[in-house]
N, C-alpha and C positions, 0 to 999 in steps of 0.2 A: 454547581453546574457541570452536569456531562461534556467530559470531553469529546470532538467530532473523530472520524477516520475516516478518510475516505479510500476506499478500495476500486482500483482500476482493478475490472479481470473480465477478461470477454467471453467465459463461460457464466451463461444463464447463472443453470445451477448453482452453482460452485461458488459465485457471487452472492444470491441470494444464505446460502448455506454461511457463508461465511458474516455478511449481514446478520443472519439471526444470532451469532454466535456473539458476537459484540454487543450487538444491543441485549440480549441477555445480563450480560457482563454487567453492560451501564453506561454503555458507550453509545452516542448519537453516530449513526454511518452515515454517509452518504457513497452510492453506490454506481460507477459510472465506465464509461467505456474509453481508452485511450484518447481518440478524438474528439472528447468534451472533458477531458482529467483538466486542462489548463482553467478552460472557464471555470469547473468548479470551484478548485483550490481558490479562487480568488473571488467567488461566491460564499465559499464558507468558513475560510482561514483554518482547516483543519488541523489539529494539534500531532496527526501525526499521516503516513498515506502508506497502503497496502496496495503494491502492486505486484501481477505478472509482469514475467521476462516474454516468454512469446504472445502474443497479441498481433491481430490484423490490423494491417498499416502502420505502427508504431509500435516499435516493442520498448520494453519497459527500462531499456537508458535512457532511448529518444523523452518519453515520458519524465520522466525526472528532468534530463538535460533541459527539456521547453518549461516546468515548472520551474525551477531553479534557473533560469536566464531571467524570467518576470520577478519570480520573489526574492532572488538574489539572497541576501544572507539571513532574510525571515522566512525560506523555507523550509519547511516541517522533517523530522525523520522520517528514514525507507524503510521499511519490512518489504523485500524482497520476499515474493512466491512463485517455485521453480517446478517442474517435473524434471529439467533437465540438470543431468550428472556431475556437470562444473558450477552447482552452485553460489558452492563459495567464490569462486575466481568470478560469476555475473557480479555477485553480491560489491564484492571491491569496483567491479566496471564500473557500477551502478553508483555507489559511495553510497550503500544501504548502510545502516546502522545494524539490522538483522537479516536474517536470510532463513527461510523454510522453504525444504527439499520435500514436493507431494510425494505421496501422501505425507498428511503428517496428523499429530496429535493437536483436537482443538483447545484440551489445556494449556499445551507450548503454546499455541496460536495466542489466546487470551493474554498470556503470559508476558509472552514476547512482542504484542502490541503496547501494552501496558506500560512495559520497559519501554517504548518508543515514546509514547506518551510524556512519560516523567522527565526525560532529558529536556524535552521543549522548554 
């Protein structure tokens, strides 16, 4: 059975782009926006979550922080997705497991979800 992902990111595109890229892979997405990331996670028990740092109304610690108060210590690993320049330093905020700095390569991407994945 395919593992899930779910990916918080409140660009359209960039969302669906990264969906296709997964489910290629072999991965089931689920693909959502800050403000419904808590219901899903507890809609789909995803094996691992892709989110943005900036996002409208929540950004991506608020996000974890609210999933991680419900799931407590069965929440899934972070892959952190940034444009901005202190990635690494959100990634630690964040306690993401990884971190990618936009642009990036969708190899890494696959790669380094994967790796989030297998830890669970």
């Amino acid at each position: 059975m395919a593992a899930t992902v779910l990916i918080v990111e409140d660009e359209a595109g960039l969302g669906a782009l990264l969906t296709d890229v997964l489910q290629t892979a072999g991965f089931n997405v689920v693909l959502t926006t800050s403000g419904r990331a808590e219901e899903r996670v507890r809609d789909f028990e995803p094996a691992a979550i892709v989110t943005d740092f900036m996002m409208p109304g929540m950004n991506g610690a608020e996000v974890v922080d609210n999933i991680r108060r419900v799931l407590k210590d069965t929440a899934p690993p972070v892959v952190l997705v940034t444009g901005m320049d202190n990635a690494e330093e959100l990634a630690a905020t964040v306690g993401a497991t990884a971190y990618l700095r936009k642009p990036f390569d969708m190899d890494d991407f696959v790669h380094i979800v994967q790796r989030a994945v297998n830890q669970r």
